[in-house]
C-alpha positions as semicolon CSV with decimal commas, in nm:
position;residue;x (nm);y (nm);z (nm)
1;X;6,767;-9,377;-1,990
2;X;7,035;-9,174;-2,188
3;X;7,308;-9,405;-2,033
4;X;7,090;-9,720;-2,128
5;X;7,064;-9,556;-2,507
6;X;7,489;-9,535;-2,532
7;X;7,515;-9,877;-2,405
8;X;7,276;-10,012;-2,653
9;X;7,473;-9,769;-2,954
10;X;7,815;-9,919;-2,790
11;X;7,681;-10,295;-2,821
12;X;7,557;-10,237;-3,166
13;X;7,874;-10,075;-3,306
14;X;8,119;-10,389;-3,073
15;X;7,861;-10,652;-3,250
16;X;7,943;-10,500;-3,605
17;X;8,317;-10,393;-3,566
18;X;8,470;-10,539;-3,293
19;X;8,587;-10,801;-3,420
20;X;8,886;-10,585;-3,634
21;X;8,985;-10,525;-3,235
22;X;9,143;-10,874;-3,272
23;X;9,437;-10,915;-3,536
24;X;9,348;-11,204;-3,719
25;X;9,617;-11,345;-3,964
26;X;9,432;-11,442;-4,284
27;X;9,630;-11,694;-4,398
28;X;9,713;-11,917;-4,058
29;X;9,418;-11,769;-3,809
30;X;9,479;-11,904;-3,465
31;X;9,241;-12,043;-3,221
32;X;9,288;-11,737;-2,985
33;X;9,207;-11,487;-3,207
34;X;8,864;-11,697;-3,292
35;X;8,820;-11,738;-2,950
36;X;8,833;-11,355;-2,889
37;X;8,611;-11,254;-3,193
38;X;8,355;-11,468;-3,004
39;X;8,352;-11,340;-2,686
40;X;8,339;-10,975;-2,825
41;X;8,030;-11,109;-3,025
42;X;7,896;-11,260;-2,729
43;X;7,961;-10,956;-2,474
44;X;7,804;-10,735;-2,759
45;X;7,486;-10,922;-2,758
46;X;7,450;-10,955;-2,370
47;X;7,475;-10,581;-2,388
48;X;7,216;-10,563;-2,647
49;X;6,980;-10,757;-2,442
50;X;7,031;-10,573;-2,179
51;X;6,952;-10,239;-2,318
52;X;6,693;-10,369;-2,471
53;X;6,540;-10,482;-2,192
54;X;6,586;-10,151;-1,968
55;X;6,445;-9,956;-2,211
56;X;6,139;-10,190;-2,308
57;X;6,053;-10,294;-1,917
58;X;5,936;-9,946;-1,860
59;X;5,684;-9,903;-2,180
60;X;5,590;-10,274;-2,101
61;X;5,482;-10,200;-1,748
62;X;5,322;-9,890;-1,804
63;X;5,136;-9,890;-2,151
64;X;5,125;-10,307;-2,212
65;X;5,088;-10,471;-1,911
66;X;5,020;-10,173;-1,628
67;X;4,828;-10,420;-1,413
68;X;5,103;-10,631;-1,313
69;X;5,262;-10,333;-1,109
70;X;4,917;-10,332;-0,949
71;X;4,963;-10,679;-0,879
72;X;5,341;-10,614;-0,734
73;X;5,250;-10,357;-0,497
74;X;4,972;-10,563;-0,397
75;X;5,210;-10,862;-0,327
76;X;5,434;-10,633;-0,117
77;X;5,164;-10,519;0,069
78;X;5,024;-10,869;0,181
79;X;5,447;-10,956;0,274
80;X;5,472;-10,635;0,481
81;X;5,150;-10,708;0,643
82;X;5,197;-11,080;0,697
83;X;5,575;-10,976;0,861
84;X;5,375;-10,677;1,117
85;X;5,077;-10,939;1,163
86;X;5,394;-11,184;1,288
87;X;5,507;-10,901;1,546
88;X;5,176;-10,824;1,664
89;X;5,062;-11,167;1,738
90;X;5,472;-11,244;1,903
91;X;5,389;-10,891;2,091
92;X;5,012;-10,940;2,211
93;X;5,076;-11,294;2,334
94;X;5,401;-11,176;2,510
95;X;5,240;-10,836;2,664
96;X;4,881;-10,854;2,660
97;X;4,815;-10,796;3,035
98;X;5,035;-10,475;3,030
99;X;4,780;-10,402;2,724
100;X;4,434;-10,453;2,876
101;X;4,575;-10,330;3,247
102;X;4,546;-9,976;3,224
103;X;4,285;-9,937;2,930
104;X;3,915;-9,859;2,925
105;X;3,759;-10,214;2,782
106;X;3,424;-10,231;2,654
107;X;3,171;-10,558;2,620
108;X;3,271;-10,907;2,833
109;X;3,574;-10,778;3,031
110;X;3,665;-11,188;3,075
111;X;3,591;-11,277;2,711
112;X;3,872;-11,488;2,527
113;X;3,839;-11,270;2,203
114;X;3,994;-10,969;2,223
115;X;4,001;-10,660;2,008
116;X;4,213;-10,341;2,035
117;X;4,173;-10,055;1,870
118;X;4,401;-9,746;1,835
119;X;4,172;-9,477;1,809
120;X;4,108;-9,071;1,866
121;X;3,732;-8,981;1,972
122;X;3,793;-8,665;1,749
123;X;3,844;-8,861;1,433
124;X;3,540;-8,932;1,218
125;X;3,664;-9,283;1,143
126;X;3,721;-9,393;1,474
127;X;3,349;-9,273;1,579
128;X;3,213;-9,509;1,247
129;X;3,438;-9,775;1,378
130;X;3,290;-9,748;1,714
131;X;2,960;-9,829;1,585
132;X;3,072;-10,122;1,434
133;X;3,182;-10,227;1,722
134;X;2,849;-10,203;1,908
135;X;2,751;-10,393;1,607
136;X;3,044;-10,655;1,686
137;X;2,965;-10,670;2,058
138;X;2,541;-10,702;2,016
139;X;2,619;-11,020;1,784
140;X;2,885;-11,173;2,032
141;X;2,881;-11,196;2,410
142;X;3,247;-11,361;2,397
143;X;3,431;-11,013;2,266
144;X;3,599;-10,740;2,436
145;X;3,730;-10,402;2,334
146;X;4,037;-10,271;2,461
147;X;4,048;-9,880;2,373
148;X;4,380;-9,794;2,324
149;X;4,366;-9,385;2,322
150;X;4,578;-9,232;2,067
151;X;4,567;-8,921;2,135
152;X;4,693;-8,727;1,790
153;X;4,495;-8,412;1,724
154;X;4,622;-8,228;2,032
155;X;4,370;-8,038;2,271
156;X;4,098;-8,245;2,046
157;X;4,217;-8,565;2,187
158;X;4,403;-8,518;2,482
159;X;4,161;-8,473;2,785
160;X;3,908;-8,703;2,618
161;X;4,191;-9,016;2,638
162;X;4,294;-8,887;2,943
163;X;3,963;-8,924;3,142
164;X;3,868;-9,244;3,011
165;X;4,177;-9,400;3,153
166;X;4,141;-9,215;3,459
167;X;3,758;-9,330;3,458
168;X;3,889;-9,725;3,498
169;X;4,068;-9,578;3,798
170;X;3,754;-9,553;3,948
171;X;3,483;-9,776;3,775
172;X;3,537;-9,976;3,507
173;X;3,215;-9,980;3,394
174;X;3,163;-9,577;3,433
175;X;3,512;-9,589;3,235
176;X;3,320;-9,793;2,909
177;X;3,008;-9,548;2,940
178;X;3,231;-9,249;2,890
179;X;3,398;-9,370;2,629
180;X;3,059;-9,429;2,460
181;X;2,939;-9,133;2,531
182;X;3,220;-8,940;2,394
183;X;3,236;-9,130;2,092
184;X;2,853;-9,034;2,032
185;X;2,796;-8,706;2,156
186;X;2,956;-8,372;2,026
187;X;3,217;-8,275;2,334
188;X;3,348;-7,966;2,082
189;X;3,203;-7,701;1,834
190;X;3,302;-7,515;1,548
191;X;3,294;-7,189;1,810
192;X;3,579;-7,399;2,016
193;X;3,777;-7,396;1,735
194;X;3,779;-7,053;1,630
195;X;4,028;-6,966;1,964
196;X;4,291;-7,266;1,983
197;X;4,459;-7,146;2,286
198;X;4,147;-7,173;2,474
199;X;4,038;-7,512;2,309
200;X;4,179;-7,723;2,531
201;X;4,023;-7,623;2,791
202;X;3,687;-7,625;2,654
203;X;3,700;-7,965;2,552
204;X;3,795;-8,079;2,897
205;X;3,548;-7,863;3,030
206;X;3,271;-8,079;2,772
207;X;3,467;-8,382;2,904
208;X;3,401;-8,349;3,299
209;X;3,056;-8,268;3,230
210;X;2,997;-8,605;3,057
211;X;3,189;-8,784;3,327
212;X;2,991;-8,600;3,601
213;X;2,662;-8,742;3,409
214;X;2,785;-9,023;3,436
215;X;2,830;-9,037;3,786
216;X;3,217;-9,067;3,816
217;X;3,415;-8,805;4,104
218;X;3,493;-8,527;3,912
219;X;3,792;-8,411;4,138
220;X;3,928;-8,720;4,153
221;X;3,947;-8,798;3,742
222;X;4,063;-8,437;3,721
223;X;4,368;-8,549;3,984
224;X;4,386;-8,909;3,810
225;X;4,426;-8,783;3,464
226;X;4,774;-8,609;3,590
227;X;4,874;-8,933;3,775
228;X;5,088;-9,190;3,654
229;X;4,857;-9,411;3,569
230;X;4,749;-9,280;3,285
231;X;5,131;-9,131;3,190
232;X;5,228;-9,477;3,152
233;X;4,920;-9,601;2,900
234;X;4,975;-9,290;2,677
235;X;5,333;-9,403;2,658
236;X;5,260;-9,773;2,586
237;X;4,968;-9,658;2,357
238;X;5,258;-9,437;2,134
239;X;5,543;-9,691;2,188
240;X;5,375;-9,993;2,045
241;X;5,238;-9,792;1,774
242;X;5,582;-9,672;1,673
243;X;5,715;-10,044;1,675
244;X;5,413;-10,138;1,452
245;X;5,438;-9,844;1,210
246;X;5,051;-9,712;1,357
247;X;5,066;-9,358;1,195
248;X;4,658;-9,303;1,198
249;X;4,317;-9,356;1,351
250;X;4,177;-9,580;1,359
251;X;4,336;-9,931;1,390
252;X;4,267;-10,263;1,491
253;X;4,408;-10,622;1,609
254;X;4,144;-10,852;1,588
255;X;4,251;-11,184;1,734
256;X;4,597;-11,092;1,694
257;X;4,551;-11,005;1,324
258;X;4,602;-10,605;1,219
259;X;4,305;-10,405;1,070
260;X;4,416;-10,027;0,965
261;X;4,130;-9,786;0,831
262;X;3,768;-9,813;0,925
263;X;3,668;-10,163;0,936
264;X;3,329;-10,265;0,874
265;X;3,147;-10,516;1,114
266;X;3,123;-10,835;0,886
267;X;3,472;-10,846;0,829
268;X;3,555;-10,831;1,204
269;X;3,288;-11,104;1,308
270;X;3,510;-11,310;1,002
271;X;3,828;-11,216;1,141
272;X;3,674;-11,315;1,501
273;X;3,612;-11,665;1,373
């Protein structure tokens, strides 16, 4: 601002004197020296503009006119997200078996619409989101969920993402109960929390009792959940959501089209059609 203030003093002062810069002879004044008086006009008015511009741009934007910089950021948005919608649909159509092989899916495992959604069964969101969902899935037969378990509040998440995968291992279906169950029934209280170094272990503890009501081989998900299987999904659930910027729960590709935040059911059935 101050440097935008001595410009505009500078202009003003070249506009009114700077012509005595150029020795003009009174009597027999050439056509250079006009020439130069001129352009020292003209530079000193450009400046002027200029200054005047910087300094009025700001007071416009923010005391005239403060919705157009609404308006900007809004435009911005809709470019960024038309350029990651781009990469998601170039990534999903390239990679989609490597996405559905290892995740839990809920709802018509052979349907040809398919949603994914990053999500933590410890955020709030994610468990609103799920219920839109059942929503989603009670309207239309032709959907499937693909649970992509970002697991991102530590000993909160870990074990429950960990045994859902691990649940596919053994039954698909079992796998899609769990997740329901976990995403609808309290695996944690607020006496958990109080001792974090034992968390973790009480939440897996809530976890294998839900998959042994369910009817899934307790041992064996406790073995799968260290196996490779489910190594490799947590990786490709945290490497695609680096490459697509995913920094929260939860978030969905409908159709190949991105949805971050909690999405309500009427938009999804929209973005379905």
């Amino acid at each position: 601002m101050i440097w935008t203030i001595l410009v505009l003093v500078l202009a003003i002062a070249l506009f009114m004197f700077g012509g005595k810069l150029v020795k003009v002879d009174a009597k027999k004044p050439t056509s250079g020296a006009m020439i130069g008086k001129k352009v020292i006009k003209l530079v000193a008015v450009l400046l002027m503009m200029g200054a005047v511009c910087r300094l009025y741009t700001p007071y416009y934007l923010t005391s005239v006119n403060p919705a157009i910089l609404q308006e900007m950021v809004e435009s911005m948005q809709e470019q960024q997200n038309a350029e990651k919608n781009k990469k998601i649909r170039k990534h999903v159509r390239a990679n989609a078996d490597t996405l559905i092989a290892d995740a839990p899916v809920m709802g018509n495992a052979e349907a040809k619409n398919t949603i994914y959604v990053w999500t933590d069964f410890s955020c709030p969101y994610c468990r609103r989101v799920h219920g839109e969902l059942d929503r989603v899935m009670a309207e239309r037969d032709d959907v499937r969920v693909v649970i992509k378990n970002f697991s991102i509040h530590g000993p909160l998440s870990d074990a429950p993402a960990k045994a859902t995968i691990a649940a596919k291992l053994q039954n698909p279906e079992k796998a899609s109960a769990l997740v329901d169950m976990l995403m609808t029934r309290d695996y944690y209280s607020r006496d958990d929390m109080k001792d974090q170094a034992k968390l973790g272990e009480k939440v897996e503890k809530k976890v294998l009792e839900f998959a042994k009501e369910i009817g899934l081989d307790v041992e064996t998900l406790k073995k799968d959940m260290k196996g490779e299987v489910v190594a490799r999904e947590m990786k490709n659930v945290r490497d695609m959501a680096r490459e697509f910027d995913i920094s929260g729960t939860p978030f969905l590709i409908v159709n190949e089209q991105a949805f971050p935040g909690a999405v309500p059911a009427d938009q999804i059935l929209e973005a379905l059609k």
